[in-house]
C-alpha positions as CSV (number, residue, x, y, z in Angstrom):
1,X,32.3,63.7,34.3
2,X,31.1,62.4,37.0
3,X,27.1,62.2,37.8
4,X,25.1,63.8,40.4
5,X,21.5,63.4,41.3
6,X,19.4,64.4,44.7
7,X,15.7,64.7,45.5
8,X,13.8,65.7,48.1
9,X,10.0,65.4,48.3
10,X,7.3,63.0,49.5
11,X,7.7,59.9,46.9
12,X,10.5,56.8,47.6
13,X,13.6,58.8,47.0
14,X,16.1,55.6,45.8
15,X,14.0,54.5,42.8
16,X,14.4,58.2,41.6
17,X,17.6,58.5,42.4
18,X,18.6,54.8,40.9
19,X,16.9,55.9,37.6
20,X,18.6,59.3,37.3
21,X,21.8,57.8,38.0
22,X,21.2,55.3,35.1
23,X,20.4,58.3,32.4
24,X,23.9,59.5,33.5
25,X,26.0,56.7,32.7
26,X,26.7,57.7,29.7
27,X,29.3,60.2,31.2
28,X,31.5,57.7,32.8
29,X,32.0,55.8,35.8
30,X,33.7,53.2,37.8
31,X,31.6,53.2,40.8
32,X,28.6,54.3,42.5
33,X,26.0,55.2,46.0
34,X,23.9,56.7,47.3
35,X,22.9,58.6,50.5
36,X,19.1,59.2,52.2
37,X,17.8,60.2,55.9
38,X,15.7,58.3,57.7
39,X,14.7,58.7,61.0
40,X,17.4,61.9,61.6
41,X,20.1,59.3,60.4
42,X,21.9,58.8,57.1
43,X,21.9,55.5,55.6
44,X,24.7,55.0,52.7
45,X,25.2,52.2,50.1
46,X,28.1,52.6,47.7
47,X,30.1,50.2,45.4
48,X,32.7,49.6,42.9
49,X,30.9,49.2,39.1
50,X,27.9,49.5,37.3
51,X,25.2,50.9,38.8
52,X,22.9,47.9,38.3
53,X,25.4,46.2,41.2
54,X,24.8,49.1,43.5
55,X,20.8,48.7,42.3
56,X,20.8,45.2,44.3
57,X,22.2,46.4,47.7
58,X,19.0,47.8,48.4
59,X,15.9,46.3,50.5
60,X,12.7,47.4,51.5
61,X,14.2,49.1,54.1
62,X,14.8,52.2,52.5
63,X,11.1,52.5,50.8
64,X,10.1,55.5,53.1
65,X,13.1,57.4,52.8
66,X,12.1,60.5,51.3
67,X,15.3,62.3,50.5
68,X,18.7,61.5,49.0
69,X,21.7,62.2,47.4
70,X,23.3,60.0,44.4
71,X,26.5,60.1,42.5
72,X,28.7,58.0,39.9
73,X,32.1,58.6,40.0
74,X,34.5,58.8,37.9
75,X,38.1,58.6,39.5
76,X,40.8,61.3,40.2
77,X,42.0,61.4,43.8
78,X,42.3,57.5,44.7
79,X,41.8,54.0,43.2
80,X,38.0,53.4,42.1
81,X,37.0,51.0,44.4
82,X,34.4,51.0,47.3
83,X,35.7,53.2,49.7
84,X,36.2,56.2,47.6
85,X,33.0,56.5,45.8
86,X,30.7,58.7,47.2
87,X,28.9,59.7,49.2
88,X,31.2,60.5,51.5
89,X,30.6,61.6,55.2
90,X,32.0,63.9,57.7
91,X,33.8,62.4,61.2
92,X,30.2,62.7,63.2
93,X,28.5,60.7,60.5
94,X,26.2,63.6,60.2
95,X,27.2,65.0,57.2
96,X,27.5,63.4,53.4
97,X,28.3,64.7,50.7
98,X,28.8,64.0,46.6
99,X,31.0,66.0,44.4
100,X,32.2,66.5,40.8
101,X,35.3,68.6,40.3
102,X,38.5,68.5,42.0
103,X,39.7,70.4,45.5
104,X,43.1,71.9,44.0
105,X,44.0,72.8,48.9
106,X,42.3,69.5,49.8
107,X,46.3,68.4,51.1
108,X,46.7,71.8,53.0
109,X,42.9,71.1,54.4
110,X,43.5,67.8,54.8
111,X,46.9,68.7,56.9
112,X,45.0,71.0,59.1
113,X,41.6,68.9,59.8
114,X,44.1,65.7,60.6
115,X,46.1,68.5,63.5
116,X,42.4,69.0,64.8
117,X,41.7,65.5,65.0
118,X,40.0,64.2,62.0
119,X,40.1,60.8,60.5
120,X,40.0,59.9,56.9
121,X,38.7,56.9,55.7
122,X,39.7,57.7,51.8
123,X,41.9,58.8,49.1
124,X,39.3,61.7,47.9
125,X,39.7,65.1,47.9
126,X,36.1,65.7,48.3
127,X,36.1,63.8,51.5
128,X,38.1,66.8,53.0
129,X,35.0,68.8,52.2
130,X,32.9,67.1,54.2
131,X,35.3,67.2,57.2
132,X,35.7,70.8,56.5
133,X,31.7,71.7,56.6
134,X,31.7,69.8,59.8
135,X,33.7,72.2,61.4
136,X,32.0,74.6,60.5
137,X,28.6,73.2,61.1
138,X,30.0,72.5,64.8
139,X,31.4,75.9,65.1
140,X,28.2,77.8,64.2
141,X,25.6,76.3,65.9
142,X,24.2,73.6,63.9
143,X,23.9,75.7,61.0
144,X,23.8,73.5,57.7
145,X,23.4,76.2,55.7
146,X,25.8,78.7,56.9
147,X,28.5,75.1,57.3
148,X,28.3,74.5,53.6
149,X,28.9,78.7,52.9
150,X,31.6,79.2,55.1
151,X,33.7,75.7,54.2
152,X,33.0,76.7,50.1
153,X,34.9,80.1,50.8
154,X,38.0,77.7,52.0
155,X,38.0,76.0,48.5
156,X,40.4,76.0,45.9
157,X,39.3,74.8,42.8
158,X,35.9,73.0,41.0
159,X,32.6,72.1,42.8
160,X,29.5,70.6,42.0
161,X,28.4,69.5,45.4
162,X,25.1,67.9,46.8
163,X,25.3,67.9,50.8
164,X,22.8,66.1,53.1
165,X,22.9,66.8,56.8
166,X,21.0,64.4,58.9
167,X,20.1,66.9,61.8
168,X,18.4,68.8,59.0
169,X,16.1,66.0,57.4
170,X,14.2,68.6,55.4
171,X,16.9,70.4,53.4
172,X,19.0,69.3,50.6
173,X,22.0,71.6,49.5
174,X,23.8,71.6,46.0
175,X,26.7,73.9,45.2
176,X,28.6,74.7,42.0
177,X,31.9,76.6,41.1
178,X,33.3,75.3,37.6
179,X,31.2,71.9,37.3
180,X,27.5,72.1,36.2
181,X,24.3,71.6,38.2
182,X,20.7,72.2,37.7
183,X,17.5,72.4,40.1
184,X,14.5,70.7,38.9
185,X,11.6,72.4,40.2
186,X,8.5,70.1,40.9
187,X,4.9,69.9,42.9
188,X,6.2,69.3,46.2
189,X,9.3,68.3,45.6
190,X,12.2,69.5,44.1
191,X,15.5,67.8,42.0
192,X,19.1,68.6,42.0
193,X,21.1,67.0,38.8
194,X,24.6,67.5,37.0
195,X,22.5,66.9,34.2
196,X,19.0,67.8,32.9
197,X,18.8,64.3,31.5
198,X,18.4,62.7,35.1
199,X,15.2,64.5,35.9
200,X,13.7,65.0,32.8
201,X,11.3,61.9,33.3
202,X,9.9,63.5,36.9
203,X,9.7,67.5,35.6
204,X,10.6,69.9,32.3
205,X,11.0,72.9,34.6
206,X,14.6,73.7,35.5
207,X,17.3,76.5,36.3
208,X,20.8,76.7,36.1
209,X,23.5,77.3,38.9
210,X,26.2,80.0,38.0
211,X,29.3,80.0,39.9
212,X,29.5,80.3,43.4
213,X,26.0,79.6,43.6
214,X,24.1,77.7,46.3
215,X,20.6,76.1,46.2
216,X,18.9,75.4,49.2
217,X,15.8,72.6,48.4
218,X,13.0,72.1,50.7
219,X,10.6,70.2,49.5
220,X,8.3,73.1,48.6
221,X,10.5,75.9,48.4
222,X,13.8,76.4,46.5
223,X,15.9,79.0,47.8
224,X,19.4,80.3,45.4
225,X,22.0,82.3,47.5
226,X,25.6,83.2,46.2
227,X,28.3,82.3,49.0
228,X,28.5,85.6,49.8
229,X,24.6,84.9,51.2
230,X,23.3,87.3,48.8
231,X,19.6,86.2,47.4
232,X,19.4,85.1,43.9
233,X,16.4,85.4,41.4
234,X,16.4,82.9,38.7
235,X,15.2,83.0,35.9
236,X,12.8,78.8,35.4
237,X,13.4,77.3,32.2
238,X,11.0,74.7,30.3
239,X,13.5,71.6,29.6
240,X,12.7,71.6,25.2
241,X,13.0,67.7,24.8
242,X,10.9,64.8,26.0
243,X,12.2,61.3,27.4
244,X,12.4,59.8,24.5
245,X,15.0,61.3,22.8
246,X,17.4,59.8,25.5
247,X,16.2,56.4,25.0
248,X,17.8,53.9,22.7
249,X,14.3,53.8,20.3
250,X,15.0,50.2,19.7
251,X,18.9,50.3,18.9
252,X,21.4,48.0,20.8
253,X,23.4,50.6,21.6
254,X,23.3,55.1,22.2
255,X,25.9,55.1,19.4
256,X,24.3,53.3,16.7
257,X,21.6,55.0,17.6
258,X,22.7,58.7,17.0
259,X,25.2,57.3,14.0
260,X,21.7,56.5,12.7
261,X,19.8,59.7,13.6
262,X,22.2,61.7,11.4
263,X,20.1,62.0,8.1
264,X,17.7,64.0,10.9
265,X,20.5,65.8,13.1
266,X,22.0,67.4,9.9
267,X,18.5,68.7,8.7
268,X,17.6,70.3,12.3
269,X,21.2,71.9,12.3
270,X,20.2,73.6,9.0
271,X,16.2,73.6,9.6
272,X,15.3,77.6,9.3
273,X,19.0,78.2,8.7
274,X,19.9,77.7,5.1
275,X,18.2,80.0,2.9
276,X,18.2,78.2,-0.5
277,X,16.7,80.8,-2.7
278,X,19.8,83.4,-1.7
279,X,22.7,81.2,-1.7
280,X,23.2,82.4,1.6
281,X,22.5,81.2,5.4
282,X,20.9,82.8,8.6
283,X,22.3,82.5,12.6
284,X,20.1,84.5,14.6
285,X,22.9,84.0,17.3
286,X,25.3,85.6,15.8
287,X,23.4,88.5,13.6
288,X,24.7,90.9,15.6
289,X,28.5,89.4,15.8
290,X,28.4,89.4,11.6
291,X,31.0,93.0,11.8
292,X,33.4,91.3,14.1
293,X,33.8,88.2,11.6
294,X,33.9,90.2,8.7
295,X,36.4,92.6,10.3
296,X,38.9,90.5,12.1
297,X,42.3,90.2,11.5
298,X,42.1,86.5,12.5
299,X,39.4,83.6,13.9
300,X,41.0,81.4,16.6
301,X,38.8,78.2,16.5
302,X,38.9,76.6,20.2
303,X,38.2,72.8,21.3
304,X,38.7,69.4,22.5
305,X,38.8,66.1,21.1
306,X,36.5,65.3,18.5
307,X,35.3,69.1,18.4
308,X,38.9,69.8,17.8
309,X,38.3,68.2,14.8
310,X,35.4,69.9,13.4
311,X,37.5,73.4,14.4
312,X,40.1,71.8,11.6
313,X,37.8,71.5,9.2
314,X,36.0,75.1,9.8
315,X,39.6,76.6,9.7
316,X,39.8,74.8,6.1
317,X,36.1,76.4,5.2
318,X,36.8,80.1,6.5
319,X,40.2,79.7,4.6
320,X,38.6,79.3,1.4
321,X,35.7,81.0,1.3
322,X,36.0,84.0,3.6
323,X,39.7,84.7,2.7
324,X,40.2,85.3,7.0
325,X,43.5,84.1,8.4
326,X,42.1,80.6,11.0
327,X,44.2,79.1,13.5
328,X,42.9,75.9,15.3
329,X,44.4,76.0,19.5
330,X,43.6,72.9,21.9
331,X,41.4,74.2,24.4
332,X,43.6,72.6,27.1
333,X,46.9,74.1,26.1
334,X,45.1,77.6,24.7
335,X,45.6,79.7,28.1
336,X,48.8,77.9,29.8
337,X,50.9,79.9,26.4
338,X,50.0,83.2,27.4
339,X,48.0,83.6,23.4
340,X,48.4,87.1,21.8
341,X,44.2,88.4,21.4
342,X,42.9,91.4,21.2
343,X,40.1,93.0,20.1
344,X,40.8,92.6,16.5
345,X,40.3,88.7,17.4
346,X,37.1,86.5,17.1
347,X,37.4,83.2,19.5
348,X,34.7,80.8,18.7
349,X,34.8,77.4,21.1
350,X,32.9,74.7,19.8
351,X,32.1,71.7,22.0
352,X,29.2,69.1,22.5
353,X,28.1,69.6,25.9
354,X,28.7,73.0,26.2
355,X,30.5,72.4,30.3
356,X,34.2,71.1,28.7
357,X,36.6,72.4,31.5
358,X,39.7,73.4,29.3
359,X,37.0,75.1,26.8
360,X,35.9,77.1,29.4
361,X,39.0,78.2,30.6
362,X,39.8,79.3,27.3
363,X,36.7,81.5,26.7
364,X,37.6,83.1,29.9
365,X,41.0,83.5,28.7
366,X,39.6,85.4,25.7
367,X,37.0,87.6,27.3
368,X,39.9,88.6,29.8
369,X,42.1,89.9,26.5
370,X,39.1,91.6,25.1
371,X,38.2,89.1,22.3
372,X,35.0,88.8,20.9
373,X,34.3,85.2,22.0
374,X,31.4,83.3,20.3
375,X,30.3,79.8,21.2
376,X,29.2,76.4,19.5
377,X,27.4,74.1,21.4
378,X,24.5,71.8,21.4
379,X,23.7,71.8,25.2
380,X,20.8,75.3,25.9
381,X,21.8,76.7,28.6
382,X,25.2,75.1,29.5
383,X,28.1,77.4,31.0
384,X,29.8,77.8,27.2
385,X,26.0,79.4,25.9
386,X,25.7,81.6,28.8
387,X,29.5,82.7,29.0
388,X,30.0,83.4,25.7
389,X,29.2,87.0,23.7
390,X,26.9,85.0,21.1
391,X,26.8,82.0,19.7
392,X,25.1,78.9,17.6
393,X,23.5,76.1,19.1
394,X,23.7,72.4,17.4
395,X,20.1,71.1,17.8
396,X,21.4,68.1,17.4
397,X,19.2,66.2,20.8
398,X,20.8,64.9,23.3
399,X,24.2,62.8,22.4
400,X,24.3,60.0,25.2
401,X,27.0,57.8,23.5
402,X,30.5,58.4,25.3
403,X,32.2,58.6,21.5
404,X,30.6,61.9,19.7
405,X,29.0,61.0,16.2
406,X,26.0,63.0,15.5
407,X,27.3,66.4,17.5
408,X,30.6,66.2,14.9
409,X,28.5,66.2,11.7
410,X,26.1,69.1,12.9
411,X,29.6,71.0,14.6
412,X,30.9,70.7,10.7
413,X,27.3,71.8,9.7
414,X,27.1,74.7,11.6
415,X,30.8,75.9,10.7
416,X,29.6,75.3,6.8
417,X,26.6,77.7,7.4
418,X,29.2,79.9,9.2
419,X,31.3,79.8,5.8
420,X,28.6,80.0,3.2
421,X,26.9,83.2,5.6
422,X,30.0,85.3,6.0
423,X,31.5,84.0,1.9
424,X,28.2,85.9,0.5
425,X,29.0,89.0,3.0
426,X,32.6,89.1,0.9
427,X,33.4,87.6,-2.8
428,X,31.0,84.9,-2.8
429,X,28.8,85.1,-5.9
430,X,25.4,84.6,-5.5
431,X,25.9,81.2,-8.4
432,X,28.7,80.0,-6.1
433,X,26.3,80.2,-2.8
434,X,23.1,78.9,-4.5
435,X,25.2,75.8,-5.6
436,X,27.0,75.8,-1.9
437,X,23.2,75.9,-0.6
438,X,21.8,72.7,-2.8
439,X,25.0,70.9,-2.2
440,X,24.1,71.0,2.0
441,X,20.6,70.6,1.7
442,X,21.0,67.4,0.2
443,X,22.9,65.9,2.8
444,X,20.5,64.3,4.7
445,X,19.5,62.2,1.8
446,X,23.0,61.3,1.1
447,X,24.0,60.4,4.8
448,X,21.1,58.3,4.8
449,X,21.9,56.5,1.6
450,X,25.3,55.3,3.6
451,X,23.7,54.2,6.6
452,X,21.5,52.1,4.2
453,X,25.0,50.1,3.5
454,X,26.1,49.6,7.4
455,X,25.9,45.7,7.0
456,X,28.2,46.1,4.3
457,X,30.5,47.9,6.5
458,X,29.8,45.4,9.5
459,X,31.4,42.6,7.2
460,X,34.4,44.9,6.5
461,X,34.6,45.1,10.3
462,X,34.3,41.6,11.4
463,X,37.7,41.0,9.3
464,X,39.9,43.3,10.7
465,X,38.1,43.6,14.6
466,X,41.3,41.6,16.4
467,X,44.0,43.8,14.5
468,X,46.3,45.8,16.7
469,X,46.8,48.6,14.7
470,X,44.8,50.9,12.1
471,X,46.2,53.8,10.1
472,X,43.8,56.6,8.8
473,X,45.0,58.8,6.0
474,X,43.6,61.3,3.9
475,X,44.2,64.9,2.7
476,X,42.3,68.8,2.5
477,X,39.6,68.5,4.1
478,X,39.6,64.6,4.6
479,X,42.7,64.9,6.4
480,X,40.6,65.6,10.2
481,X,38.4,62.9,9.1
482,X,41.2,61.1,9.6
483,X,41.8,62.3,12.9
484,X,38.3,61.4,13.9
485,X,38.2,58.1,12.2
486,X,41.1,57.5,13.9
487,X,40.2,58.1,17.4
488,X,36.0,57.8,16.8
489,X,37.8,53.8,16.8
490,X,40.4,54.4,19.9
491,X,37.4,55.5,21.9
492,X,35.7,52.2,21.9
493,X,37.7,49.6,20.6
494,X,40.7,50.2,22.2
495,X,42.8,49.4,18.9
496,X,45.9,51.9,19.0
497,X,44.8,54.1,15.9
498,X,46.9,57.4,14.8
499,X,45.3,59.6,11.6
500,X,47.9,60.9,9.3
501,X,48.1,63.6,6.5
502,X,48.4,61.6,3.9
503,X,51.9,62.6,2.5
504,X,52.9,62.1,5.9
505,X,53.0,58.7,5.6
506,X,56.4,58.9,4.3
507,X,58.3,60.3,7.2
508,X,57.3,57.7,9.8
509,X,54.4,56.0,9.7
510,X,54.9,53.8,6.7
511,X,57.8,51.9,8.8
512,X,54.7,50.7,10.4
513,X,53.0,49.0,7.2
514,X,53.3,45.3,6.5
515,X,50.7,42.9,6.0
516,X,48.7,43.1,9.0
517,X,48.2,46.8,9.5
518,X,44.4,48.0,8.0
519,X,45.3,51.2,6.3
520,X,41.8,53.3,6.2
521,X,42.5,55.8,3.0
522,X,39.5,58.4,2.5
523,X,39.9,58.7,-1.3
524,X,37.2,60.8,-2.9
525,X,37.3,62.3,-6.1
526,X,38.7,65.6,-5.0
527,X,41.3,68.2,-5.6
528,X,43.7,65.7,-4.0
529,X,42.4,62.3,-5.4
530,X,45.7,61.6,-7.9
531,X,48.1,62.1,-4.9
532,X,45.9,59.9,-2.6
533,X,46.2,57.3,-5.3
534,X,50.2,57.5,-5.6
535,X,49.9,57.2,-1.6
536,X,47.9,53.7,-2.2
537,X,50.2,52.1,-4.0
538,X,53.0,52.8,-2.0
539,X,51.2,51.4,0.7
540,X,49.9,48.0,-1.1
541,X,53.8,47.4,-2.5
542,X,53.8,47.0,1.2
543,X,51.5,44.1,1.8
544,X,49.2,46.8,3.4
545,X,45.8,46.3,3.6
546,X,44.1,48.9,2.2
547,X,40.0,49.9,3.0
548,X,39.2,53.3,1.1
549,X,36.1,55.8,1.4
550,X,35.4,56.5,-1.8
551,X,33.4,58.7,-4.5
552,X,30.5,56.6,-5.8
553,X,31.2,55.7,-9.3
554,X,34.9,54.9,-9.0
555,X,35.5,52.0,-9.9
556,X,39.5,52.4,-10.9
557,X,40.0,52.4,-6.9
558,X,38.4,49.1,-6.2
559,X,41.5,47.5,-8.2
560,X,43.5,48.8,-5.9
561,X,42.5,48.1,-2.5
562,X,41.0,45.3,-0.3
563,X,38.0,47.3,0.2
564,X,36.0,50.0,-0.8
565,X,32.9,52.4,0.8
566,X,31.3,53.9,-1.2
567,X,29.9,57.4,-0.3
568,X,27.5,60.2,-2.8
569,X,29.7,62.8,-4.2
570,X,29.1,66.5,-2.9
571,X,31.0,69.7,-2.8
572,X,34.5,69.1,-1.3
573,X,34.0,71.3,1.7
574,X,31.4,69.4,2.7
575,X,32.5,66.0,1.9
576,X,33.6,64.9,5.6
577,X,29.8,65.2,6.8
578,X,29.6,62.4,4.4
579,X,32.7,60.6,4.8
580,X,32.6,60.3,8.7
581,X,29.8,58.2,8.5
582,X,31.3,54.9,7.0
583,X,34.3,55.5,9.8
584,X,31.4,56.1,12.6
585,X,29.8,52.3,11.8
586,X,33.2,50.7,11.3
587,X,34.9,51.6,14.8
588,X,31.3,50.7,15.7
589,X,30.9,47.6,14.6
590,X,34.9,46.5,15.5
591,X,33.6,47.5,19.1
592,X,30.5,45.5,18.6
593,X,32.5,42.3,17.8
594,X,35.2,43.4,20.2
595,X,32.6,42.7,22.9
596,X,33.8,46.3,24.0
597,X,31.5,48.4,26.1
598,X,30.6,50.8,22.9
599,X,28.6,53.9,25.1
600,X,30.4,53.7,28.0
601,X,34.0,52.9,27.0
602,X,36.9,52.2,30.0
603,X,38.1,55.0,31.6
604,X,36.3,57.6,29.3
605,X,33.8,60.3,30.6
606,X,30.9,62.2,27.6
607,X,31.8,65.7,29.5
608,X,35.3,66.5,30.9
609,X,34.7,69.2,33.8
610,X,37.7,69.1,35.4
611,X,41.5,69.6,33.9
């Protein structure tokens, strides 16, 4: 969630730090600062709001500063305002410090550093940290190093620290337990980043903290301890995409952006993959997982948000075609109900970034009750890829946009690969995958034949962008599409939206319907079409206004609602890759004319780290 960046070396430290602070707004913030040594003293500008307002607090004066910390923060302990963003110091002034994650003792530590005398300035947790490594620091001779050890071994709870010391101008310090971080190695000097996308532009070589790691930078040496002061060899890792995939590439926004890169997402998901020929698929992650599918007495699917969603939809696909009993958990509520695994069960967590706290936990969770636990995830290298037995990565490029579009349709493309691999291994005739197999490789065509109608979709938008309330409805496999619709338009619109099961409409929601609620049907000609159509009517004897998705061709539908999208007809279990799209431009575009801030909506963060 929130963003951490620090360099040490010989170049102007702020202009780096600025620009790697920018490449990680798109995880959410409300304020901002930053913290460099100059002359054995720390100098600290911070501020409330975009980063650009914290960009104008700075003067020549800090041009020769050669080291620094920066952070954006996204609240949890205290009010977002001035005072509580970060960095944060110690009661000397010697000591500052940035942090993601939460301090589960900082009361207790709080109680006891206030008995010995220390005064707070903030609400934070993490400003008890610092307070605490100044004890530390003071009881052990000046040792920064051994301060920042000791006071991590008091901690309860998530930490992704950097931690400047000003008595110690040549050292930089980053820590992690729960929240990522990553060292950037360069040629005489070195980068410390929450995220590979804010050094990318300065060097491609990287390595990941683990838990209870800690990295000492110098700015020719990188040193990795565990906080047990044990030496750790890492393993350097060549960052596999260039800057400009995290640029907008001429698009007013990250979102329409990656809605747009779709057609090219969903052929790089598949890309090597889908073997045509054979009806069948290959995952080299998971080759030598294939038994423990096959041979499970149930898959539990594991997520959050929109990857949630997906997991519904792969539930519906491993149904059907593998004949294996699914159930979809919330990551966040999966290990607070004490679930009955074992070693009959196969756990796969799917999520974007790959760091999603309450995913985590939940692999953990598994692995603890002797699961086979596999992973989705687009992010190499992230905590989910590393802590999970096996797994399948996205290729999807880097998803900057707040609101998840292009990681959803390759989540559903992986999980359709999943199906169409592990259907042929069972009662899947080879006809059946071979037709399966054209059906998915013609996606890409078919997405971008809908993107080709987004201005059509824009005017649909502009009509109903200052309503107060949306319905989404649909049913099989449309029914998460729904869901996603639904909240793809919460996200960044900030128009109350709930998605529906169609035929629930009649036990609630249709008290709702009069003649200013949108009701967003996804109609395609499916196994479910006639009932979606009895379900339409009910809703326009209403006054409802009605916007359907629909199966190109129908043109029976378009006398029966206000509007209708058209989308290319395909095989039903792969009919929300295609579906999703008209619902990704419309929330969109109602944020668009909204004047809402689309890739970096209020009180939203792209990664959730902490619970």
């Amino acid at each position: 969630m929130c963003g951490i960046v620090g360099y040490i070396g010989c170049r102007e430290a702020v202009p780096i730090l600025i620009d790697g602070l920018k490449r990680l707004e798109y995880r959410g913030y409300d304020s901002a600062g930053i913290a460099t040594i100059r002359d054995n003293e720390l100098k600290i500008k911070k501020k409330a709001g975009k980063i650009s307002q914290l960009e104008q607090l700075f003067s020549s004066d800090f041009n020769d500063d050669t080291i620094g910390i920066g952070h954006t923060r996204w609240a949890t302990h205290g009010e977002p305002n001035s005072v509580n963003a970060h960095p944060h110091l110690d009661g000397s002034g010697k000591i500052s410090i940035i942090h993601n994650g939460i301090i589960e003792n900082y009361y207790t530590l709080k109680k006891e550093l206030i008995e010995k005398g220390h005064v707070f300035r903030s609400e934070t947790d993490t400003e008890v940290l610092a307070h605490l490594i100044q004890e530390f620091y003071n009881a052990n001779g000046n040792d920064f190093e051994k301060a920042v050890r000791f006071a991590l071994t008091q901690v309860e709870g998530t930490y992704g620290l950097g931690v400047l010391c000003s008595d110690h101008p040549d050292v930089l310090i980053g820590a992690r337990r729960g929240s990522p971080l990553v060292v950037g190695y360069g040629e005489g000097e070195n980068f410390l980043a929450s995220d590979v996308c804010a050094v990318v532009n300065h060097t491609k070589k990287v390595t990941y903290l683990e838990d209870n790691e800690i990295a000492i930078l110098e700015r020719d040496n990188v040193t990795i301890k565990t906080t047990e002061d044990q030496l750790v060899e890492k393993h350097v890792e060549k960052i596999a995409f260039d800057i400009e995939k995290i640029e907008k590439g001429g698009h007013a926004h990250f979102m329409l952006k990656e809605i747009m890169e779709q057609p090219q997402t969903i052929f790089d998901t598949m890309r090597g993959r889908l073997l045509l020929e054979e009806g069948t698929a290959k995952l080299g992650g998971i080759q030598h997982d294939l038994e423990s599918l096959l041979y499970a007495r149930r898959v539990l699917l594991t997520a959050c948000g929109t990857s949630w969603h997906a997991a519904l939809i792969g539930e519906y696909m491993l149904e059907e075609y593998v004949r294996v009993p699914v159930e979809v958990e919330y990551a966040s509520e999966f290990r607070y109900r004490d679930p009955i695994l074992d070693r009959d069960t196969v756990v796969i967590a799917i999520s974007q970034s790959g760091e999603t706290a309450d995913t985590l936990a939940a692999i953990r969770e598994g692995k603890q009750k002797r699961a086979k636990v596999l992973g989705i995830c687009n992010v190499v290298g992230s905590s989910i890829a590393r802590e999970t037995d096996a797994g399948v990565y996205l290729h999807a490029g880097p998803e900057i946009g707040v609101a998840s579009t292009k990681a959803f349709t390759s989540q559903v493309m992986v999980l359709s690969l999943m199906t169409l691999l592990l259907g042929r291994m069972t009662s899947m005739s080879s006809s059946k995958g071979r037709e399966i197999a054209q059906e998915m490789a013609s996606l890409p065509q078919k997405v971008e034949k809908i993107l080709s109608h987004a201005e059509e979709i824009k005017k649909i938008a502009v009509q109903y962008a200052h309503s107060q309330n949306f319905l989404y409805l649909g049913r099989g496999y449309n029914f998460p599409v729904a869901l996603e619709g639904a909240l793809k338009l919460k996200e960044i619109s900030y128009i109350h939206a709930e998605g529906y099961p169609a035929a629930e409409m009649k036990h609630g929601p249709i008290a709702l319907i009069d003649n200013n609620m949108p009701v967003v049907f996804i109609a395609t000609k499916d196994s479910t079409y006639d009932k979606i159509l009895s379900n339409i009517e009910e809703v326009k004897a209403r006054q409802g206004r009605v916007i359907a998705i629909a199966t190109e061709g129908d043109t029976e539908i378009s006398k029966q609602v206000d509007h209708v999208i058209y989308v290319p007809q395909s095989y039903e279990m792969l009919m929300p890759i295609l579906t999703i799209i008209p619902l990704q431009l419309l929330a969109y575009y109602i944020a668009v004319e909204r004047g809402c801030d689309v890739d970096q909506p209020r009180n939203l963060a792209k990664s959730v780290t902490v619970e």
